[in-house]
BADOTI-598365 format. One record per atom (N, C-alpha, C, O): residue in three letters; z negated, x, y negated. Coordinates in steps of 0.1 Angstrom, whole numbers, padded with zeros to 4 digits, always signed. Last residue first. Layout:
BADOTI-598365
ALAZXY;...
***
This chain:
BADOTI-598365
UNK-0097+0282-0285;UNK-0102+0299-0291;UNK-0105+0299-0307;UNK-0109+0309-0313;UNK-0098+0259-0264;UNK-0093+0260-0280;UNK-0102+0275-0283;UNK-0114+0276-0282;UNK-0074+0253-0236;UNK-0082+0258-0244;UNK-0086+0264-0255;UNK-0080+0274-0258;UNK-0054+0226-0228;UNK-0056+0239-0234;UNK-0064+0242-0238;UNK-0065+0236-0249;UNK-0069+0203-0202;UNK-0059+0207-0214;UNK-0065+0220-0216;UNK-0074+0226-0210;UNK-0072+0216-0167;UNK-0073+0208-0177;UNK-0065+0210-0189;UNK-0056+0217-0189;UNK-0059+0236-0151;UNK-0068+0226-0145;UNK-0067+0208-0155;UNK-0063+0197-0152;UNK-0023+0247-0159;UNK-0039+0247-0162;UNK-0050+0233-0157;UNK-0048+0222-0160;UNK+0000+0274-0152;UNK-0007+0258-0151;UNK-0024+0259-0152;UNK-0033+0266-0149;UNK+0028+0285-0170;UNK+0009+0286-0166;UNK+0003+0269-0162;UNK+0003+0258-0168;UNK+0055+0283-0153;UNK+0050+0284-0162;UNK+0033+0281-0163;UNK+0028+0273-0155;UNK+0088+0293-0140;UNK+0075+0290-0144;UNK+0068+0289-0151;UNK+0073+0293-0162;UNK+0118+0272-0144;UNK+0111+0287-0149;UNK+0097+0280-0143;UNK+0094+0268-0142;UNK+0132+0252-0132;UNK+0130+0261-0126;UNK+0124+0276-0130;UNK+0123+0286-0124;UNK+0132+0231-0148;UNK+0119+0234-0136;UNK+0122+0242-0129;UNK+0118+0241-0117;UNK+0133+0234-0176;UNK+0136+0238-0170;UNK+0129+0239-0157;UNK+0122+0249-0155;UNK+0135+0223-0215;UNK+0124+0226-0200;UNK+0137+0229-0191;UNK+0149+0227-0194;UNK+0147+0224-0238;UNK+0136+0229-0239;UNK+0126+0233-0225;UNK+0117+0241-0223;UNK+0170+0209-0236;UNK+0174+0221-0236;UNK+0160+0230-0237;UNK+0161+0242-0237;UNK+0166+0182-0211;UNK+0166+0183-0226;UNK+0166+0202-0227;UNK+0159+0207-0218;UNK+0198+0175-0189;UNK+0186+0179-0193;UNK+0180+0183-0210;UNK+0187+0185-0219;UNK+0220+0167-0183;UNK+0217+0161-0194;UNK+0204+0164-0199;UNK+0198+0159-0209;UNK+0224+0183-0159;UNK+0234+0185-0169;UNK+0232+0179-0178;UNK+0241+0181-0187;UNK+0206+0173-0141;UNK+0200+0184-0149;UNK+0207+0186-0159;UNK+0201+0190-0169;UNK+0206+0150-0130;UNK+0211+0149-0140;UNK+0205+0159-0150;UNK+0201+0157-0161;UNK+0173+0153-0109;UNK+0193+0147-0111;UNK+0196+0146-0123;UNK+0187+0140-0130;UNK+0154+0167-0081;UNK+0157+0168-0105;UNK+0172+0159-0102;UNK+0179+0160-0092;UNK+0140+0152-0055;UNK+0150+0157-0065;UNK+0149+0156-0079;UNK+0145+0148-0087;UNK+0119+0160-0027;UNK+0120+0151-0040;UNK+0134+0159-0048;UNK+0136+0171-0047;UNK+0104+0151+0001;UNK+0114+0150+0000;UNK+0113+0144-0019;UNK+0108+0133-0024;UNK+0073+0150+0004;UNK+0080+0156+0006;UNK+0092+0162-0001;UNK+0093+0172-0007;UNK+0050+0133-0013;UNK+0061+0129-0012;UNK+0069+0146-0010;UNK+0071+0152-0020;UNK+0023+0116-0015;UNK+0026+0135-0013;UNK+0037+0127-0006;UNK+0037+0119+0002;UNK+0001+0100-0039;UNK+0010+0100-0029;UNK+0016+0117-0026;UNK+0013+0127-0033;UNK-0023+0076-0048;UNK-0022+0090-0046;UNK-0010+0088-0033;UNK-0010+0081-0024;UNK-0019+0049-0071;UNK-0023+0050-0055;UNK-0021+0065-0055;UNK-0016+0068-0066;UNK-0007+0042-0094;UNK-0026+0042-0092;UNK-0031+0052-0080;UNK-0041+0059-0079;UNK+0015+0050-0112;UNK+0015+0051-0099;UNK-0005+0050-0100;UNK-0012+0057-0107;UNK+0028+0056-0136;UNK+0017+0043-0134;UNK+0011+0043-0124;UNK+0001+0036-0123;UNK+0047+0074-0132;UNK+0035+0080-0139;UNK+0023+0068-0139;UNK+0011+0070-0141;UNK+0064+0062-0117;UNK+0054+0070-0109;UNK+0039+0075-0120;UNK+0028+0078-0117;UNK+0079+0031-0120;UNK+0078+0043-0127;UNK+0066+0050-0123;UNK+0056+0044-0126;UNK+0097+0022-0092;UNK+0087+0027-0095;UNK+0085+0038-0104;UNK+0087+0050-0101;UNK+0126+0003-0083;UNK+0123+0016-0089;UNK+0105+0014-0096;UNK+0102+0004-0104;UNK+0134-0015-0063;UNK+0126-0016-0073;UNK+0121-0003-0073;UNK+0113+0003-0065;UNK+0158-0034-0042;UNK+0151-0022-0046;UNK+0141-0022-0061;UNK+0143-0031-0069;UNK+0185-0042-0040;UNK+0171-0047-0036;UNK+0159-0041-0028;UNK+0153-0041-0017;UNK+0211-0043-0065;UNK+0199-0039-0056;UNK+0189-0045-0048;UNK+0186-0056-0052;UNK+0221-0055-0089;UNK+0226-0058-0074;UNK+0223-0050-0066;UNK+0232-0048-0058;UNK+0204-0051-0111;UNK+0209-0063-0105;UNK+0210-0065-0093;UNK+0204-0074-0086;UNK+0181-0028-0106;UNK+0195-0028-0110;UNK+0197-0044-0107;UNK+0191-0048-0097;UNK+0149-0019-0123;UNK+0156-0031-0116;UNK+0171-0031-0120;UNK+0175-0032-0132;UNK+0117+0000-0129;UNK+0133-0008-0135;UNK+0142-0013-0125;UNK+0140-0006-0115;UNK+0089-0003-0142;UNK+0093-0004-0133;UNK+0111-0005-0140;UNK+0115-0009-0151;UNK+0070+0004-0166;UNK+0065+0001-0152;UNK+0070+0001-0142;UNK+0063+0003-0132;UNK+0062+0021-0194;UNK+0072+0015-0182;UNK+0066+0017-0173;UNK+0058+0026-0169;UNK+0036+0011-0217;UNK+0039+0018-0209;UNK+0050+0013-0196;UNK+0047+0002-0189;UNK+0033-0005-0244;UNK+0042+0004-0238;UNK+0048+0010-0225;UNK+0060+0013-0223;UNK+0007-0019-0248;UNK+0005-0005-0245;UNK+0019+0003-0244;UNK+0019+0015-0245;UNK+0022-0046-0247;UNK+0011-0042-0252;UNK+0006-0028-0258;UNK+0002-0026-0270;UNK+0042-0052-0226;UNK+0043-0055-0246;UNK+0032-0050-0250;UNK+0032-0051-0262;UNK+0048-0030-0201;UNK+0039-0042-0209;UNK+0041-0038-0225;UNK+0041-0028-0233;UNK+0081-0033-0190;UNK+0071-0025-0193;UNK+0065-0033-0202;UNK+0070-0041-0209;UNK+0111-0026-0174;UNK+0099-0038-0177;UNK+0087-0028-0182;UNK+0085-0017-0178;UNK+0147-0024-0174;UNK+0132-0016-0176;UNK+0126-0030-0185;UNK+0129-0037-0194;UNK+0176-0031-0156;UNK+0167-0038-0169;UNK+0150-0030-0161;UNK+0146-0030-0150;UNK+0213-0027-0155;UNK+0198-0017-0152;UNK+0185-0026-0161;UNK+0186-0027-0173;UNK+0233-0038-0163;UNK+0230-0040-0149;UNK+0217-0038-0147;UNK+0209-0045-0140;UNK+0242-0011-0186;UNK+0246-0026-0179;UNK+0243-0029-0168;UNK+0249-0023-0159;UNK+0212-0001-0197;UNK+0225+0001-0193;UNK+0229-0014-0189;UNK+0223-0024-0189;UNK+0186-0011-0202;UNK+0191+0000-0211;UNK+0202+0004-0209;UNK+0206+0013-0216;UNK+0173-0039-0211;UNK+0186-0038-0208;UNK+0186-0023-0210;UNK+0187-0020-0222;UNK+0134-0045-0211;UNK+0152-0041-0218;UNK+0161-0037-0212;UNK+0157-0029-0204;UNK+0112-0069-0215;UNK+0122-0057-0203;UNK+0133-0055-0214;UNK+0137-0062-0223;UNK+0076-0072-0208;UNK+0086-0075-0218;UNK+0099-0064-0208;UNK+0098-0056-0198;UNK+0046-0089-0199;UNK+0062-0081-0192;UNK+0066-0082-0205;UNK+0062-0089-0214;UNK+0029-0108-0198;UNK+0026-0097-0207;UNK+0037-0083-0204;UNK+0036-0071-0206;UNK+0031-0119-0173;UNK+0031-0122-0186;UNK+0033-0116-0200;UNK+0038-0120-0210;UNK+0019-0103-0158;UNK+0036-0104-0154;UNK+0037-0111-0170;UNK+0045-0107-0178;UNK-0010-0096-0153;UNK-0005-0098-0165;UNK+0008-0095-0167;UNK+0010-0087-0176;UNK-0013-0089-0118;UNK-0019-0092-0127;UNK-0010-0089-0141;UNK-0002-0080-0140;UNK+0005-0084-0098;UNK-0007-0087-0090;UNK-0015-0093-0106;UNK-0023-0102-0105;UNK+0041-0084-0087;UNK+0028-0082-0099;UNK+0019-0093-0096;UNK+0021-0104-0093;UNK+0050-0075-0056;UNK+0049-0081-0064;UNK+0037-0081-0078;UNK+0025-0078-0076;UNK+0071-0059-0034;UNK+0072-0058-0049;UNK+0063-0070-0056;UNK+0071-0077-0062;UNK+0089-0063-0009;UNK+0074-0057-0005;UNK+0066-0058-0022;UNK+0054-0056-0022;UNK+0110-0071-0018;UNK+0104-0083-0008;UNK+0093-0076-0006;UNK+0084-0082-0001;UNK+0125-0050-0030;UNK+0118-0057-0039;UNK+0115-0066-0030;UNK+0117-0076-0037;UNK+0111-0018-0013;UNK+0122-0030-0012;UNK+0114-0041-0021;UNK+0102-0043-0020;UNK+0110+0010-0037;UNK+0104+0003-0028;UNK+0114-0011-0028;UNK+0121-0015-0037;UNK+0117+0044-0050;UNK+0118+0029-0050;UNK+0111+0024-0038;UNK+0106+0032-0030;UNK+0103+0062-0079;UNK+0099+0060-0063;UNK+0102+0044-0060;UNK+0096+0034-0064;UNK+0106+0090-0106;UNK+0105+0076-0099;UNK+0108+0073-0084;UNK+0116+0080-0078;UNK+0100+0098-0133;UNK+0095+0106-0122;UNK+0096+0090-0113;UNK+0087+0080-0114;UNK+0121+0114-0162;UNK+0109+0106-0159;UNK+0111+0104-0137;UNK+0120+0107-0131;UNK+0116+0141-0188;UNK+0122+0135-0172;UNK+0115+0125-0168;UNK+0103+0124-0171;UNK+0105+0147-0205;UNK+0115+0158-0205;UNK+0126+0148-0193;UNK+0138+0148-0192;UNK+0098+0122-0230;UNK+0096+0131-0219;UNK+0105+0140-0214;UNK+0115+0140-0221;UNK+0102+0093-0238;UNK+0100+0102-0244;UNK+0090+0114-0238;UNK+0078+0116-0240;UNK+0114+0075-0222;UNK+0099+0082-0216;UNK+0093+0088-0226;UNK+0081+0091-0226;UNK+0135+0068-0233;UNK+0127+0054-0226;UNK+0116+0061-0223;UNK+0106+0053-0221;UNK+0150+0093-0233;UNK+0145+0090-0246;UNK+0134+0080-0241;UNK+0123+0082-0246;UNK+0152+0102-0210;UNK+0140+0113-0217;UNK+0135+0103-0227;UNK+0124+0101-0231;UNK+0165+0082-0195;UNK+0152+0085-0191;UNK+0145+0091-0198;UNK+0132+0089-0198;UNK+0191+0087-0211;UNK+0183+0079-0214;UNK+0169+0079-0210;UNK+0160+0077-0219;UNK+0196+0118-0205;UNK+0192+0111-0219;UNK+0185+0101-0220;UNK+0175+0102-0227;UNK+0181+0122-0173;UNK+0193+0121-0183;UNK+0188+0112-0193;UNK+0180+0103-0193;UNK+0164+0137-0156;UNK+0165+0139-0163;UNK+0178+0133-0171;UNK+0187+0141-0174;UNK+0146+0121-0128;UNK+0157+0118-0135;UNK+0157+0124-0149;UNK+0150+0117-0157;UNK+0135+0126-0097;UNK+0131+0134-0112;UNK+0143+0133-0120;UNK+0151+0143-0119;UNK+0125+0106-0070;UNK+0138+0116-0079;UNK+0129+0119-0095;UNK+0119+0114-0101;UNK+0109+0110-0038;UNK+0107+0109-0056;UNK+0120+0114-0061;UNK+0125+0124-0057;UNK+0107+0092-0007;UNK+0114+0100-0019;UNK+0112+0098-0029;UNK+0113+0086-0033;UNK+0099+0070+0005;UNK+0105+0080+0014;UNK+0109+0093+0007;UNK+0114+0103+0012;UNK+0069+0052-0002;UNK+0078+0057-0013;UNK+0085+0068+0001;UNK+0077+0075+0008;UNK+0061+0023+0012;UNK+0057+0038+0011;UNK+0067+0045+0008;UNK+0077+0044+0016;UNK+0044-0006+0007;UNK+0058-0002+0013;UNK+0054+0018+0010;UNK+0043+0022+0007;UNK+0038-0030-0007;UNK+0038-0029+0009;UNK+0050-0023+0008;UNK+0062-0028+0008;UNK+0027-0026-0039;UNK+0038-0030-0034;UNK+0033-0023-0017;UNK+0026-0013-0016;UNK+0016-0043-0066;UNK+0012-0037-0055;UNK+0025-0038-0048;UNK+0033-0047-0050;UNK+0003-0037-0107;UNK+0014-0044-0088;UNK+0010-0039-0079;UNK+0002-0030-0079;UNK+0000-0050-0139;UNK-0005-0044-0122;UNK+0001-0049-0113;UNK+0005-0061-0111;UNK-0015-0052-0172;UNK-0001-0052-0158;UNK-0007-0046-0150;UNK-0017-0038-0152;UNK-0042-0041-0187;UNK-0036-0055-0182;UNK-0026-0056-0175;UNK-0028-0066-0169;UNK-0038-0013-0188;UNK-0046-0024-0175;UNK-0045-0035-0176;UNK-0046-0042-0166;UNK-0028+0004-0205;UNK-0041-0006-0210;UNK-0049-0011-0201;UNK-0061-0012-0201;UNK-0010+0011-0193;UNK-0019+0024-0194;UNK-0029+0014-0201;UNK-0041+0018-0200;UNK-0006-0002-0163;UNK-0003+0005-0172;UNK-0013+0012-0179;UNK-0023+0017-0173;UNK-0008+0007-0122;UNK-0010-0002-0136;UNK-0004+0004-0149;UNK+0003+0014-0148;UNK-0003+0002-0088;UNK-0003+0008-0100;UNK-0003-0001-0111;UNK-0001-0013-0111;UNK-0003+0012-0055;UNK-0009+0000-0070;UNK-0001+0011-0076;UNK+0004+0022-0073;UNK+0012+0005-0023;UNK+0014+0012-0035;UNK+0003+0003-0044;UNK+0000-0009-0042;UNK+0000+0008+0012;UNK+0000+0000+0000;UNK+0000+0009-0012;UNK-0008+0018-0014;
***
């Protein structure tokens, strides 16, 4: 069983199902809808998909033809996005509640990447935020 919520807590879903793969979608639109380098997503079949609390408090946008991103009117935060003629339900992972270790994962659309990251340099990782000197 998937949860996840936004960043207020009023939305929430659950979904019966177990992510087989994360993609790491770096193209324009993902950076700009995330404002982020990439955003980080996990589908599940929409018959396992349902919101568990404040579907009301949905708002969605169209960001391509076909493609509609939900995310609460409140806080912002995306939740999920939906192609039409899918039946599938993309999981925006940063809401993700549930703890997952997903194997199998991909970067796509590195060629729209934003010119500042790169997952393939290293770089310091830190437990917590930065420390102030």
């Amino acid at each position: 069983m998937l949860t996840g919520s936004c960043l207020c807590g009023a939305v929430a879903y659950e979904a019966e199902a177990d992510l087989s793969g994360i993609i790491h979608c770096h193209c324009e639109t993902c950076r700009k809808a995330h404002g982020a380098a990439f955003s980080s997503i996990g589908a599940v079949p929409k018959a396992a998909f349902r919101w568990t609390r404040g579907k009301a408090l949905l708002s969605a946008y169209d960001s391509s033809p076909g493609k509609t991103r939900r995310f609460c009117s409140r806080c912002g935060s995306q939740l999920t996005a939906e192609r039409a003629e899918s039946d599938q339900v993309m999981l925006r992972l940063g809401c993700l509640d549930t703890p997952v270790k997903v194997e199998r994962q991909w970067h796509i659309w590195r060629s729209d990447g934003a010119s500042w990251y790169d997952p393939e340099e290293a770089h310091p990782l830190l437990p917590e935020g930065m420390k102030r000197e």
